[in-house]
N, C-alpha and C positions, 0 to 999 in steps of 0.2 A: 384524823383525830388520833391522836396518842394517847394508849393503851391505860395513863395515870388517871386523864382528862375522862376518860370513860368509866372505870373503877371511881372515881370521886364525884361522879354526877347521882343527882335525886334520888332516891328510890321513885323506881316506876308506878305509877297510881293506874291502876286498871280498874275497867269499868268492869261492872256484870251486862251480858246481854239486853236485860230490860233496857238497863241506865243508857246504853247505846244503842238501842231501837225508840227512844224516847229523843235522844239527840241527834240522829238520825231523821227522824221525824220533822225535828226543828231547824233541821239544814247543817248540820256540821260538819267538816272536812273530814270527807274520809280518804286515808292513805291505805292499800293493800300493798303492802310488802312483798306477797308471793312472786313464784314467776312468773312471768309471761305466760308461758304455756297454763298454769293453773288458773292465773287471773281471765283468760279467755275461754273458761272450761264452766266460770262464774262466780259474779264479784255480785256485792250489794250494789245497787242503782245508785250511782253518781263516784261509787270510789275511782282515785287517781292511782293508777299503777307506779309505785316505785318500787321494785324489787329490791329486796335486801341488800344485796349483792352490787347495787348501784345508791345506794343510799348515802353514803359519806359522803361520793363526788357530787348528788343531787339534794344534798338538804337546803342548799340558797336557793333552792327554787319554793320552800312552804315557808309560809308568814311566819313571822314570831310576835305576833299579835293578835293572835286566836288559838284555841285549844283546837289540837287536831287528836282523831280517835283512829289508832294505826291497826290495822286490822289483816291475820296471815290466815292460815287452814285452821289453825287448834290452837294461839295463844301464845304459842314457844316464842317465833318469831318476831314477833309484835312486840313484847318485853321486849328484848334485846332492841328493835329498831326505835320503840320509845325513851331508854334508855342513852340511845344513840341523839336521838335528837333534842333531848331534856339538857343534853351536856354540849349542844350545838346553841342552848339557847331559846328550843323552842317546844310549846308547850303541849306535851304530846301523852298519850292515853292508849293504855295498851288494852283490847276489846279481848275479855275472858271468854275462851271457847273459840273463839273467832270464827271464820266462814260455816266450818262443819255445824257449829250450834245452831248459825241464822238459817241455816239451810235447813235443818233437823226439825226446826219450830216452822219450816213452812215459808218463812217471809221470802222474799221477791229474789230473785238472781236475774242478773244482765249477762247473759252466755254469748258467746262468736261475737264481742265487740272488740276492737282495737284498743289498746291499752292508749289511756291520756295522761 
């Protein structure tokens, strides 16, 4: 993706926590962005690992016919991978606070699983 294509995509629309423990709930795709190493330290139940870092080369692998909610440790990264994927085409939701919040609130972690 070239750097113009990325600068002239959407503004990023981020959820609040609630909005994404509610769509969450309802089954929505979730992406975590982090590493590897972080993602298997503990992700929300059902996220798909695509690190940052591998994201450009792996965006034809998510729909572009569903809202996906992309989710890193604290929000930063998330923006940017939603971003990334808004100007790929598909329709993506940066999770405010991300892992550290849903963790902080309690709700569920899948720890020592294999990134999917």
């Amino acid at each position: 993706m070239g750097i113009w294509r990325f600068l002239k995509a959407r503004p990023v629309v981020q959820v609040s926590l609630e909005e994404f423990a509610e769509l969450h709930k309802a089954g929505c795709l979730v992406v975590d962005v982090r590493e590897t190493h972080e993602y298997t330290r503990g992700h929300v139940p059902g996220a798909t690992s695509i690190p940052l870092s591998q994201l450009a080369r792996r965006a034809h692998e998510l729909p572009t016919d569903s809202t996906i909610s992309v989710i890193c440790a604290s929000g930063h990264r998330s923006r940017i991978a939603a971003r990334m994927l808004g100007s790929a085409g598909v329709d993506a939701r940066s999770v405010s606070g991300g892992t550290a919040a849903w963790a902080h609130r309690k709700l569920p972690l899948v720890r020592g699983a294999k990134p999917r």
